[in-house]
MDTraj code that builds the backbone (N, CA, C; nanometers):
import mdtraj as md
import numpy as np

residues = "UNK UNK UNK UNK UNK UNK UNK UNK UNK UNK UNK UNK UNK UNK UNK UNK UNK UNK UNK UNK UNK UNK UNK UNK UNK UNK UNK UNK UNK UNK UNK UNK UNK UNK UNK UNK UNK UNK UNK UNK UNK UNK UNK UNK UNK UNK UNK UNK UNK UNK UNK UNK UNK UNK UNK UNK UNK UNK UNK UNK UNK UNK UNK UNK UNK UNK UNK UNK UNK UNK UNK UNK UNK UNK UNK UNK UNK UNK UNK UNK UNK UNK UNK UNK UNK UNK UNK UNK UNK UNK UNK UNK UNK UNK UNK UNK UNK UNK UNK UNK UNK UNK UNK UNK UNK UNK UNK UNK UNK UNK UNK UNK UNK UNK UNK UNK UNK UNK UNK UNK UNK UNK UNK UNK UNK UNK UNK UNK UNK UNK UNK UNK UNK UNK UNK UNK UNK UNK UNK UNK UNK UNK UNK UNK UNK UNK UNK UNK UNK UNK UNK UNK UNK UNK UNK UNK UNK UNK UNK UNK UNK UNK UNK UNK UNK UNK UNK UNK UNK UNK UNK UNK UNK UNK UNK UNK UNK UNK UNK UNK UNK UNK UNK UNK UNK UNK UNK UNK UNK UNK".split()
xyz = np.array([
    [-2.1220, 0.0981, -0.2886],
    [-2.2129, 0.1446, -0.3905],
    [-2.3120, 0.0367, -0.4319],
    [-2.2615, -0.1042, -0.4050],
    [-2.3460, -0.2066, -0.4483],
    [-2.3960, -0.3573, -0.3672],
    [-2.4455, -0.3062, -0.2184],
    [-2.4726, -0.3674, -0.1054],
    [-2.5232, -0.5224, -0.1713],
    [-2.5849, -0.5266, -0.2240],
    [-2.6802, -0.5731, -0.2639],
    [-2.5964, -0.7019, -0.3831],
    [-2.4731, -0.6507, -0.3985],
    [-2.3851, -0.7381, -0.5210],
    [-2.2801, -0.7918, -0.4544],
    [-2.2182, -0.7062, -0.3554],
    [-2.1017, -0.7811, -0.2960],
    [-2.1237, -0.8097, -0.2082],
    [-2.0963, -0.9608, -0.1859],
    [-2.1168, -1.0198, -0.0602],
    [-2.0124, -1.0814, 0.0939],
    [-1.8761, -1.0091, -0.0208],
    [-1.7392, -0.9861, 0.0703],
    [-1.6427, -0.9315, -0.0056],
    [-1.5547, -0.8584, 0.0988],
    [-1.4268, -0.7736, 0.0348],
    [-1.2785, -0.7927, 0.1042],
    [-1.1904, -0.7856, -0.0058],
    [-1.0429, -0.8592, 0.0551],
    [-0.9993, -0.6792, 0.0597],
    [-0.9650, -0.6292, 0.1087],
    [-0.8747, -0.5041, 0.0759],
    [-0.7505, -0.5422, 0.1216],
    [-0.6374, -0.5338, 0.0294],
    [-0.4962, -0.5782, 0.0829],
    [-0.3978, -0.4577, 0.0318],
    [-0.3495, -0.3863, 0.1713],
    [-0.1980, -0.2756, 0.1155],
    [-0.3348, -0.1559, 0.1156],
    [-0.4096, -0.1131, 0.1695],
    [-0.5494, -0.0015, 0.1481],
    [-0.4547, 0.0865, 0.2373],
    [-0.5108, 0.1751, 0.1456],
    [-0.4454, 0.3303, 0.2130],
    [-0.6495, 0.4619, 0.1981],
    [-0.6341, 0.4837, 0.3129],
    [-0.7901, 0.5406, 0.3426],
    [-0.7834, 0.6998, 0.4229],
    [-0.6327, 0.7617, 0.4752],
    [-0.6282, 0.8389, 0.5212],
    [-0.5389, 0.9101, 0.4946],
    [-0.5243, 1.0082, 0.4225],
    [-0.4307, 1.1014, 0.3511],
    [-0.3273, 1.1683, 0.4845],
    [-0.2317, 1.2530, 0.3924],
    [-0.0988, 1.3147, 0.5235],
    [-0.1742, 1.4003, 0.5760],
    [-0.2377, 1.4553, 0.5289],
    [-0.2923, 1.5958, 0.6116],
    [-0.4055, 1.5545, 0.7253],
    [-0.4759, 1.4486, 0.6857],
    [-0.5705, 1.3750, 0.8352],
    [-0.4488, 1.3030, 0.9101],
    [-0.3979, 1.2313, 0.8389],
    [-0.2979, 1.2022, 0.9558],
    [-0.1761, 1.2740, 1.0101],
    [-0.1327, 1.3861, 1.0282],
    [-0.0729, 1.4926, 1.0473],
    [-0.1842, 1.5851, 1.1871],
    [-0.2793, 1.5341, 1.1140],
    [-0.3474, 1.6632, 1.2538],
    [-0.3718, 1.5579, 1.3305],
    [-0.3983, 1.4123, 1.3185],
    [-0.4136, 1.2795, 1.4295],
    [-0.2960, 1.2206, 1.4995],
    [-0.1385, 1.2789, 1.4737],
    [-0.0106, 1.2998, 1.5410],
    [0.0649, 1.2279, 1.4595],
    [0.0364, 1.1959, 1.3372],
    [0.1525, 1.1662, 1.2632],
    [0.1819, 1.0019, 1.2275],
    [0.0925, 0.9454, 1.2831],
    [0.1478, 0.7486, 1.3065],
    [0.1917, 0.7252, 1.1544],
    [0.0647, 0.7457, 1.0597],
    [0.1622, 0.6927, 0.9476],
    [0.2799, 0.7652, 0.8843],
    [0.2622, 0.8536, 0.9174],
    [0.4010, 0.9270, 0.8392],
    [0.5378, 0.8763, 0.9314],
    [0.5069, 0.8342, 1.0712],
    [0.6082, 0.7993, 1.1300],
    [0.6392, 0.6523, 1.1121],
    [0.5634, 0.6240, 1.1088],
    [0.5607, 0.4470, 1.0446],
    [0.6543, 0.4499, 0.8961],
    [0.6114, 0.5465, 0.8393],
    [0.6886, 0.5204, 0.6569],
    [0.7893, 0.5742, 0.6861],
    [0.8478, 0.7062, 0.7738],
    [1.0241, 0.7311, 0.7900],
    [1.0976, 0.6224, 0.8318],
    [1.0135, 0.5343, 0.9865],
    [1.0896, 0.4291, 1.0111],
    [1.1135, 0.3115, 0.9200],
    [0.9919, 0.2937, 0.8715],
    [1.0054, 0.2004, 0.7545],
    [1.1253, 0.2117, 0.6305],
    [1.1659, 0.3388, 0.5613],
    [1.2024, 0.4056, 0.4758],
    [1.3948, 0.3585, 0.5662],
    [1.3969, 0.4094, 0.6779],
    [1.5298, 0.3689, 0.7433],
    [1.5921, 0.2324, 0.7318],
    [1.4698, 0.1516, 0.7230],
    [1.5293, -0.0102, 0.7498],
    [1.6187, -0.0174, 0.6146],
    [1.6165, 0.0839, 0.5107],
    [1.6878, 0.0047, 0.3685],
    [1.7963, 0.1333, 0.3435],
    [1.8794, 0.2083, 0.4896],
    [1.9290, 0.2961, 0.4284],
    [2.0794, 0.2573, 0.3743],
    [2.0914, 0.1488, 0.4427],
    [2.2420, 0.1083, 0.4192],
    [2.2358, -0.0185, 0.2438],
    [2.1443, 0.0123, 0.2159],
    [2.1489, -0.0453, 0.0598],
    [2.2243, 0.0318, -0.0311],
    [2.3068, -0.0305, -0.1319],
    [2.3466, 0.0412, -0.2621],
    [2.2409, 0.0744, -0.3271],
    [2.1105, 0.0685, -0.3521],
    [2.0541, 0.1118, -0.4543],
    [1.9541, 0.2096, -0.3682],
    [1.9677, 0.2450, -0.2071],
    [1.8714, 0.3266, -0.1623],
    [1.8713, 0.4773, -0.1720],
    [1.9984, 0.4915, -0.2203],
    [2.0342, 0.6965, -0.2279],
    [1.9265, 0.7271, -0.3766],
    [1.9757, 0.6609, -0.4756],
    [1.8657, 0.6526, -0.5822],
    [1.7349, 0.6460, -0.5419],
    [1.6942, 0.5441, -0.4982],
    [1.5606, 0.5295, -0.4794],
    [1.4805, 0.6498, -0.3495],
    [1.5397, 0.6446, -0.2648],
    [1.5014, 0.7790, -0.2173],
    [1.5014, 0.9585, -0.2658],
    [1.6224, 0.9217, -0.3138],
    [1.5845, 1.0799, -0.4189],
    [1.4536, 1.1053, -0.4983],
    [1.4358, 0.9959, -0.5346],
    [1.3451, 0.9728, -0.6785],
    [1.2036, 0.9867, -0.5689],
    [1.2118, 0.8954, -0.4647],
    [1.0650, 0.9156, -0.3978],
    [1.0453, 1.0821, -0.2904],
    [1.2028, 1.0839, -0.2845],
    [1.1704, 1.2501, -0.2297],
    [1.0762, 1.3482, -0.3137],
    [1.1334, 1.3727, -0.4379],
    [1.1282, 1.4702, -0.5536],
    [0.9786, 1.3584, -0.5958],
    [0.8877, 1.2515, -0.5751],
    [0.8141, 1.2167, -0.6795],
    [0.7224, 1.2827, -0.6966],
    [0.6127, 1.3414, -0.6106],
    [0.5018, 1.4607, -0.6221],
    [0.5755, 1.5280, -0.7610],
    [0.6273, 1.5911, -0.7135],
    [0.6702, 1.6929, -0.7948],
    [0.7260, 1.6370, -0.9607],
    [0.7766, 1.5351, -0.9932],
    [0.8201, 1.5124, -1.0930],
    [0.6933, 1.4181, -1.1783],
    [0.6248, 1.3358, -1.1168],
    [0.5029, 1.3071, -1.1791],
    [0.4022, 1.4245, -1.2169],
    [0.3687, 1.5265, -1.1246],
    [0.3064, 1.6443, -1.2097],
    [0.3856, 1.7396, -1.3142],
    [0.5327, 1.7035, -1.3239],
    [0.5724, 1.8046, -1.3965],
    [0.6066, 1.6858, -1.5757],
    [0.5918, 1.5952, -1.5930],
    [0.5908, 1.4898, -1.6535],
    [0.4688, 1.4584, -1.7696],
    [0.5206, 1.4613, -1.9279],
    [0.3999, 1.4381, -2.0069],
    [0.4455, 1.2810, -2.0342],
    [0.4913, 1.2167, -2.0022],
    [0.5521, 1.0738, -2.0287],
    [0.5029, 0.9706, -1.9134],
    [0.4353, 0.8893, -1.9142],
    [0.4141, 0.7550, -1.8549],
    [0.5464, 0.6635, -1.8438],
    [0.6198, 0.6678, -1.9253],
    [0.7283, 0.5807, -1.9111],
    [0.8455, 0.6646, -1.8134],
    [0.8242, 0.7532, -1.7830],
    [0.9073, 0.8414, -1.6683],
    [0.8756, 0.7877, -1.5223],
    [0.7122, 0.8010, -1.5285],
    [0.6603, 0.7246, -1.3877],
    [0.7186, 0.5850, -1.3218],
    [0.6849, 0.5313, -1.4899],
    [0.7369, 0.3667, -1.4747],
    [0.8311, 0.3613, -1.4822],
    [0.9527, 0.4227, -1.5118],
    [1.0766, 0.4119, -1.4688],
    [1.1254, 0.4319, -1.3201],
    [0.9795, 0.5425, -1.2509],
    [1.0846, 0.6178, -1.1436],
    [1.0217, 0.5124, -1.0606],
    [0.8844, 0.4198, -1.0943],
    [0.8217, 0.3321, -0.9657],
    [0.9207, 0.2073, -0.9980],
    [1.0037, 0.1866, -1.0872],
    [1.0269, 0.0536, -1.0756],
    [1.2054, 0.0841, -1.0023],
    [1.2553, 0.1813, -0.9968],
    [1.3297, 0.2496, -0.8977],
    [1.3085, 0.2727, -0.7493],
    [1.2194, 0.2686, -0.7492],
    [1.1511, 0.2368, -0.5738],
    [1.0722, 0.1195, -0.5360],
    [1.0852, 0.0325, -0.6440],
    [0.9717, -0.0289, -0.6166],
    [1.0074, -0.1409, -0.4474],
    [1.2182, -0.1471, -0.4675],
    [1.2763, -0.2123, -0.3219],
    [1.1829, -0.1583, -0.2096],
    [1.1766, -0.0239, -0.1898],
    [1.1113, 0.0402, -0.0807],
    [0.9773, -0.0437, -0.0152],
    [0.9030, -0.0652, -0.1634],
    [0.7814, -0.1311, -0.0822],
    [0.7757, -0.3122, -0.0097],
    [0.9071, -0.3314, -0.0075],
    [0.9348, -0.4173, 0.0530],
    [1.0070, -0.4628, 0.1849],
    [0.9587, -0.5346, 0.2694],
    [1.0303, -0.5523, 0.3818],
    [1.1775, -0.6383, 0.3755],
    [1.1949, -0.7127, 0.2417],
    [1.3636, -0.7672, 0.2585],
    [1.3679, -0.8048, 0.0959],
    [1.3643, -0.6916, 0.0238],
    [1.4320, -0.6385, -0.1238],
    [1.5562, -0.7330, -0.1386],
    [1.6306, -0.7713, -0.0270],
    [1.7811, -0.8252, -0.0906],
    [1.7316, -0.9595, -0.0489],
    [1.6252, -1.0571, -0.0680],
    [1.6133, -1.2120, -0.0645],
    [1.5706, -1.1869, -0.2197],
    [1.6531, -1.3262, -0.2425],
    [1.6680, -1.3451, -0.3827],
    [1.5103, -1.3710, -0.4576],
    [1.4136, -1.4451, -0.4139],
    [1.2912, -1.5029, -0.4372],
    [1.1884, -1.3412, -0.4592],
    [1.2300, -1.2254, -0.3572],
    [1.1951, -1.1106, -0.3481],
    [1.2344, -1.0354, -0.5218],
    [1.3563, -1.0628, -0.4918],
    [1.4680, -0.9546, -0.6363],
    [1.3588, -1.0387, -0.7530],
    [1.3317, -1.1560, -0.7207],
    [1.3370, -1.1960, -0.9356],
    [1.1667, -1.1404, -0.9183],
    [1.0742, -1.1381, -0.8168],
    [0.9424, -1.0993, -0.8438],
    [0.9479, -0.9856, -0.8761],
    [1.0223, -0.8886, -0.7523],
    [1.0431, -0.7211, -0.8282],
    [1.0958, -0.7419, -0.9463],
    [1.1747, -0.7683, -0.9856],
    [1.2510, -0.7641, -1.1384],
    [1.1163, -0.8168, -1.2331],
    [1.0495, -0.9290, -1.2404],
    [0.9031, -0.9461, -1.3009],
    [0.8212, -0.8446, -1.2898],
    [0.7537, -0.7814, -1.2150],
    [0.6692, -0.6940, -1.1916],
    [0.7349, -0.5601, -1.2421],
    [0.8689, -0.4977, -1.2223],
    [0.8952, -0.4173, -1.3057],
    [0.8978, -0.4028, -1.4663],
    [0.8458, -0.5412, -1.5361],
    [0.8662, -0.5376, -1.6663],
    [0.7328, -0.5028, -1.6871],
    [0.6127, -0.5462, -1.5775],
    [0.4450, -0.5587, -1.6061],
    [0.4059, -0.4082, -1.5721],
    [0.5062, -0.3068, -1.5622],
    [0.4334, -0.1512, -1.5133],
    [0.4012, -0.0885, -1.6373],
    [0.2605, -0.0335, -1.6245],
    [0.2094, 0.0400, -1.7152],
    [0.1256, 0.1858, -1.6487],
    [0.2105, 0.2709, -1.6205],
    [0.1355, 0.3961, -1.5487],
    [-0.0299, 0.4588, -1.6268],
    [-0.1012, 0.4748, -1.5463],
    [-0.2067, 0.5493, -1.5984],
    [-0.1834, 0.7237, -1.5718],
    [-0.0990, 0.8004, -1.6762],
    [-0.0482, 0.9280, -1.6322],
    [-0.2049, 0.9946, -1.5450],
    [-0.2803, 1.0152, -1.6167],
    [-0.3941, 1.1162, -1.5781],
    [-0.4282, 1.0225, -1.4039],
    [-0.4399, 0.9367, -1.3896],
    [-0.4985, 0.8981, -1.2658],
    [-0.3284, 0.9188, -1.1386],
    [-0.2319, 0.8817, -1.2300],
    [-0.1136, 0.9587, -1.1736],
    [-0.1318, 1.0879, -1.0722],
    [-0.1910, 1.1558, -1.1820],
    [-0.1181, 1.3404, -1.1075],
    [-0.2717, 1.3633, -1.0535],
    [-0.3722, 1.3088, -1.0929],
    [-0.5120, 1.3247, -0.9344],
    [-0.4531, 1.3095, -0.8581],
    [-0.3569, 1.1924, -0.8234],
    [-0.3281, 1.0942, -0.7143],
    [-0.2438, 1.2036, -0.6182],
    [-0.1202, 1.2581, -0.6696],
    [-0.0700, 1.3406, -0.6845],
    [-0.1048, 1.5312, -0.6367],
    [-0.1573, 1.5022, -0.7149],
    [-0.2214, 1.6623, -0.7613],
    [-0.2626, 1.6739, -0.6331],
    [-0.2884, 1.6097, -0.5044],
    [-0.4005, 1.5957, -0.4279],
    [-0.4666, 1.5652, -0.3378],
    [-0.5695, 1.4320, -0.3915],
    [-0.6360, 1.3092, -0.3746],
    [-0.5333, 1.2555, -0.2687],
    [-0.4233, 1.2244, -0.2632],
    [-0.3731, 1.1383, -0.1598],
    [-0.2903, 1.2552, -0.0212],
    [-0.3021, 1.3708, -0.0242],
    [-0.3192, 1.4195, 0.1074],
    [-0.3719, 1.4415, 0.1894],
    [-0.5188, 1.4705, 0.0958],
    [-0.6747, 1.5234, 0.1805],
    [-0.7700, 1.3980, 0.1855],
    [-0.7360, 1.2288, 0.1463],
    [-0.8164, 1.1463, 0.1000],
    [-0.8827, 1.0953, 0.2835],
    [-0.9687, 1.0813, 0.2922],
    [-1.0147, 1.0263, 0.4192],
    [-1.1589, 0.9500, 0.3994],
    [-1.1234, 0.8327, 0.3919],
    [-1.2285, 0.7079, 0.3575],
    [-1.3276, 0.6572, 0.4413],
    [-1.2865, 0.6993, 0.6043],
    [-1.3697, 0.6535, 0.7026],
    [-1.4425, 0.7081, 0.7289],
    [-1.5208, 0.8388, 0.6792],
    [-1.6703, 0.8790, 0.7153],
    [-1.7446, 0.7934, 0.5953],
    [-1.6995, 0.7065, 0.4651],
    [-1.8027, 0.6155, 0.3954],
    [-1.8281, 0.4814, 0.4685],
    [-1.6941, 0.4363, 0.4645],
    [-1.6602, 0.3081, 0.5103],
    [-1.8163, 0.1869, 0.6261],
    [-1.8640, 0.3207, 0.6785],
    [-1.9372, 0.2839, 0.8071],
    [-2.1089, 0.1775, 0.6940],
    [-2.0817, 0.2749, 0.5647],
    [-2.1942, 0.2388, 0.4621],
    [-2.1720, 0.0935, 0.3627],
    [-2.0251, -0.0057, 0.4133],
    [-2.0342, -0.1160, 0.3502],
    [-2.0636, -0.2115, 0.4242],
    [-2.1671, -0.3388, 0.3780],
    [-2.2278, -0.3936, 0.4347],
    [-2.1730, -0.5426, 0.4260],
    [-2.1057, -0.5862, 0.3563],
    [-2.0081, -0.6793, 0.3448],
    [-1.9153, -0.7281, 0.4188],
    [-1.8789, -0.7901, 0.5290],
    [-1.7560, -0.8223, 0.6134],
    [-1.6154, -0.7831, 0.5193],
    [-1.5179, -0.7439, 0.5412],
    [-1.4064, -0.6883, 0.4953],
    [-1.3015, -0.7908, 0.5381],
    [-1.2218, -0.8088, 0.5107],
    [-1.0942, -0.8584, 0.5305],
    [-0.9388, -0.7435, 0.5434],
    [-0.9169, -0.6825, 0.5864],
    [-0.7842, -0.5811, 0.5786],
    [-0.6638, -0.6159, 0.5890],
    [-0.5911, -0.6172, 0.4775],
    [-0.4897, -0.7288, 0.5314],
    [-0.3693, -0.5758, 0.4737],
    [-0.2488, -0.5929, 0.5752],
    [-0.1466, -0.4913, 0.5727],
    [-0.0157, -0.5913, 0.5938],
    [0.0769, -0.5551, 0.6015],
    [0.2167, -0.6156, 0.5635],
    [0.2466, -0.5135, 0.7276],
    [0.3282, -0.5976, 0.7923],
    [0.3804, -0.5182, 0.9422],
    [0.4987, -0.3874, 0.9095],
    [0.5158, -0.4109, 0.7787],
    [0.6784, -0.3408, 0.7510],
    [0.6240, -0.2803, 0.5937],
    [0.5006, -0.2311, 0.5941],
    [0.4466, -0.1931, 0.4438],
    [0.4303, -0.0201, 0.4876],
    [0.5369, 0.0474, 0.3826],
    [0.6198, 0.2015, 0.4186],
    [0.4913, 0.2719, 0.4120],
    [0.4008, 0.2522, 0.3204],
    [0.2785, 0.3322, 0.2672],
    [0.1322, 0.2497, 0.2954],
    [0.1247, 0.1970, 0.3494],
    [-0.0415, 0.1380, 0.3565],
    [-0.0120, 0.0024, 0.4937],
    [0.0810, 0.0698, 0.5880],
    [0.1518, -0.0596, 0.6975],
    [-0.0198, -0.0151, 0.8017],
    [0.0053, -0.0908, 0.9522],
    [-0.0502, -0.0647, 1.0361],
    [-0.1959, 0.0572, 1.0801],
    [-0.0583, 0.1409, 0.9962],
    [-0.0825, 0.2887, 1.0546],
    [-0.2240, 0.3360, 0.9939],
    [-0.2391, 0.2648, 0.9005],
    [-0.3623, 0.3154, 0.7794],
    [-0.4689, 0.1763, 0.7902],
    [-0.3945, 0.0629, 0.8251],
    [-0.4912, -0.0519, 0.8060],
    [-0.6063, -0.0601, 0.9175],
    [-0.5612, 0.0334, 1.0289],
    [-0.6287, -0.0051, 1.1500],
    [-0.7282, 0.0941, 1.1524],
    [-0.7482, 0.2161, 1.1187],
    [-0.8286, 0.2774, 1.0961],
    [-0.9431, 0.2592, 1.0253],
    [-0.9265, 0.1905, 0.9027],
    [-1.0084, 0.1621, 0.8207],
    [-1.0616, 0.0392, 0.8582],
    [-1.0146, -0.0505, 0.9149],
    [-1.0830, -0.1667, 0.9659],
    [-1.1444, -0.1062, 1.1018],
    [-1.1224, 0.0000, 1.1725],
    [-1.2272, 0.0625, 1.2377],
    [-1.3163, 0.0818, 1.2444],
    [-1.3629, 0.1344, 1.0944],
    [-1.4255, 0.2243, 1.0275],
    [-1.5725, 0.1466, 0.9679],
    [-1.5206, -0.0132, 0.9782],
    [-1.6370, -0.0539, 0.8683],
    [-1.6907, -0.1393, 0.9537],
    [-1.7902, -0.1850, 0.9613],
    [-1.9257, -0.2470, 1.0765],
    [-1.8872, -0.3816, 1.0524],
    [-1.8030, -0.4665, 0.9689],
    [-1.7452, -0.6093, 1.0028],
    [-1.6446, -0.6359, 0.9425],
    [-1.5434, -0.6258, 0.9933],
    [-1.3793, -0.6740, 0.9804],
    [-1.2765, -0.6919, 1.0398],
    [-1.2166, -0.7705, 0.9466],
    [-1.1219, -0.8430, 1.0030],
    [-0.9619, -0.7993, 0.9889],
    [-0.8921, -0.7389, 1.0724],
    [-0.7572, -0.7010, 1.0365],
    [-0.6736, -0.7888, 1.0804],
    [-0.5909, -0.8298, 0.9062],
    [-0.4400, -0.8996, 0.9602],
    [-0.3246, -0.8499, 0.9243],
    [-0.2750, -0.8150, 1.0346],
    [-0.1129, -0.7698, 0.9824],
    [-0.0285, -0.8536, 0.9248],
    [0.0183, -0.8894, 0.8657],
    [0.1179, -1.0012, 0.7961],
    [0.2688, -1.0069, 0.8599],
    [0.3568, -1.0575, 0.9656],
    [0.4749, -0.9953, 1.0253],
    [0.5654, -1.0233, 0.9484],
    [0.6432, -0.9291, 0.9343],
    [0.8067, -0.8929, 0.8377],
    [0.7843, -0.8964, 0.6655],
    [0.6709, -0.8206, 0.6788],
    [0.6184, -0.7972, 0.5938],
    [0.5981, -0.6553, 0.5207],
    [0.5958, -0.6848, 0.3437],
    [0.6432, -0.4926, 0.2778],
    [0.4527, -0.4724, 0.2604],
    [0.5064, -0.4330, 0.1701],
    [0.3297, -0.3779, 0.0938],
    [0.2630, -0.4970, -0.0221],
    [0.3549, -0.5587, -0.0400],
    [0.3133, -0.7226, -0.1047],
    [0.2889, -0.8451, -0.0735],
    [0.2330, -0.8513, 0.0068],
    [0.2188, -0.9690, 0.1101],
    [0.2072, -1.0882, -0.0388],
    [0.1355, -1.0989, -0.1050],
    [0.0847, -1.1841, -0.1836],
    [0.2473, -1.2265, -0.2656],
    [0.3198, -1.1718, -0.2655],
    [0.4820, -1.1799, -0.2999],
    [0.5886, -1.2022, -0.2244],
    [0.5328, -1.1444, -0.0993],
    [0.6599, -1.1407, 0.0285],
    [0.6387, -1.2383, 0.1231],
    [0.5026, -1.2841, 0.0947],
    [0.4993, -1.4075, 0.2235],
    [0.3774, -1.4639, 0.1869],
    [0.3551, -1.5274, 0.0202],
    [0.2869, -1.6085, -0.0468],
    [0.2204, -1.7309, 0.0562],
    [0.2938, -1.8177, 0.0754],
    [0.1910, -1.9243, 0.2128],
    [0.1133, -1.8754, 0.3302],
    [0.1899, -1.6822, 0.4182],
    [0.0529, -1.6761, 0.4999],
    [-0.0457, -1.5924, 0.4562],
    [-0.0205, -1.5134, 0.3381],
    [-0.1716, -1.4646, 0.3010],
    [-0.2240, -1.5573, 0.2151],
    [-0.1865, -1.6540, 0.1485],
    [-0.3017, -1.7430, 0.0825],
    [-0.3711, -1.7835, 0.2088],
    [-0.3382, -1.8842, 0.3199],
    [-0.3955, -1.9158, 0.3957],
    [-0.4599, -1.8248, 0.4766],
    [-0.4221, -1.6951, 0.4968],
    [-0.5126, -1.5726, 0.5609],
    [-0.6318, -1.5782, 0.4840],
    [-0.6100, -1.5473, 0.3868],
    [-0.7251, -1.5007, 0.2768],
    [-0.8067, -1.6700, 0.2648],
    [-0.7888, -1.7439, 0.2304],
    [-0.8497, -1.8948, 0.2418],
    [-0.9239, -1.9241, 0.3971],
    [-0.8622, -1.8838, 0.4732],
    [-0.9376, -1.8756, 0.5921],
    [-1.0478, -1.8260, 0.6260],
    [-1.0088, -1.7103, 0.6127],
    [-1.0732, -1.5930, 0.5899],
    [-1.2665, -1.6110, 0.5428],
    [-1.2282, -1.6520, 0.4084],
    [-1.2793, -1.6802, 0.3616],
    [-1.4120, -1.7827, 0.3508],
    [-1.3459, -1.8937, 0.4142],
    [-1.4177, -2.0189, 0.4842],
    [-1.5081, -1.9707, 0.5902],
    [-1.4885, -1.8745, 0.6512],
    [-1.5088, -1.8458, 0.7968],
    [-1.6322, -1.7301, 0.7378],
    [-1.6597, -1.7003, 0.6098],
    [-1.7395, -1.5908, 0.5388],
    [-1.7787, -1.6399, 0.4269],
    [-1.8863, -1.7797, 0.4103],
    [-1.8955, -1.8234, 0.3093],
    [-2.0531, -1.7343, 0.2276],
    [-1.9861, -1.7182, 0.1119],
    [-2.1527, -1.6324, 0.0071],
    [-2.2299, -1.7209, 0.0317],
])
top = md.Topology()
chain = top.add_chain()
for i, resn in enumerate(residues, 1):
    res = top.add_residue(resn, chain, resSeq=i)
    for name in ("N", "CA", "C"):
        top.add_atom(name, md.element.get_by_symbol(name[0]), res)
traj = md.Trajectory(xyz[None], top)
């Protein structure tokens, strides 16, 4: 929207192609997030946390409470990680679950919607900024499957997968995305 103001973009964990485009394109990300979703089935806390993300569509639109959301994301929040049981992992999730503050109304768009039919790559071709795309190799909702498309999509970028990696790179493997992104960066000076 503002060629002319930004002169580079980090997108990290971007999700650009809803289930229903990727469903008629054979499925990669949805098959990417079951396999992903498997790596944590033998956890004690995964029968919970999968119920809660089975049923979530449905219980965020049926919900007048924000603190329901933020209860049920900080109940899944293991999922968006590639190794939930390293201790350095547990105390950041355990931090970040105290910092959740749901926005209900942008919730149930999200919901309501917006994230089945969302398909970003007929704009994408209109940013003029070099991009950076950075995805986590083991990230259930915004892994590979979604990063590569969208770094397709845009006329200069750069995709890095992060390996053994959730949807938090900036948490799950702090030394190689600083230096991704610092690189990155150097290599794209304003």
């Amino acid at each position: 929207m503002y060629p002319e103001s930004v002169q580079a973009c980090i997108a990290v964990g971007a999700f650009g192609v809803g289930t229903e485009q990727d469903e008629d394109e054979g499925g990669g990300a949805a098959a990417e997030m079951e396999a992903m979703l498997a790596r944590h089935e033998g956890a004690d806390w995964y029968t919970d946390a999968k119920a809660i993300w089975d049923g979530w569509t449905e219980r965020v639109l049926a919900t007048d409470d924000p603190g329901e959301v933020e209860s049920m994301l900080a109940a899944v929040l293991p999922l968006y990680t590639a190794h939930p049981e390293r201790p350095e992992v547990q105390a950041a999730l355990k931090e970040f679950s105290t910092q959740l503050q749901a926005d209900l109304v942008a919730c149930k768009v999200w919901e309501g919607g917006l994230f089945q039919q969302i398909d970003l790559r007929p704009i994408l071709g209109r940013v003029r900024a070099p991009v950076l795309v950075v995805a986590g190799e083991l990230d259930l909702i915004c892994g590979p499957a979604q990063a590569r498309p969208i770094a397709e999509a845009l006329p200069s970028s750069t995709l890095s997968l992060i390996p053994d990696c959730g949807h938090m790179p900036s948490m799950e493997s702090p030394d190689l995305f600083r230096s991704t992104v610092v690189d990155w960066l150097a290599a794209h000076p304003a």
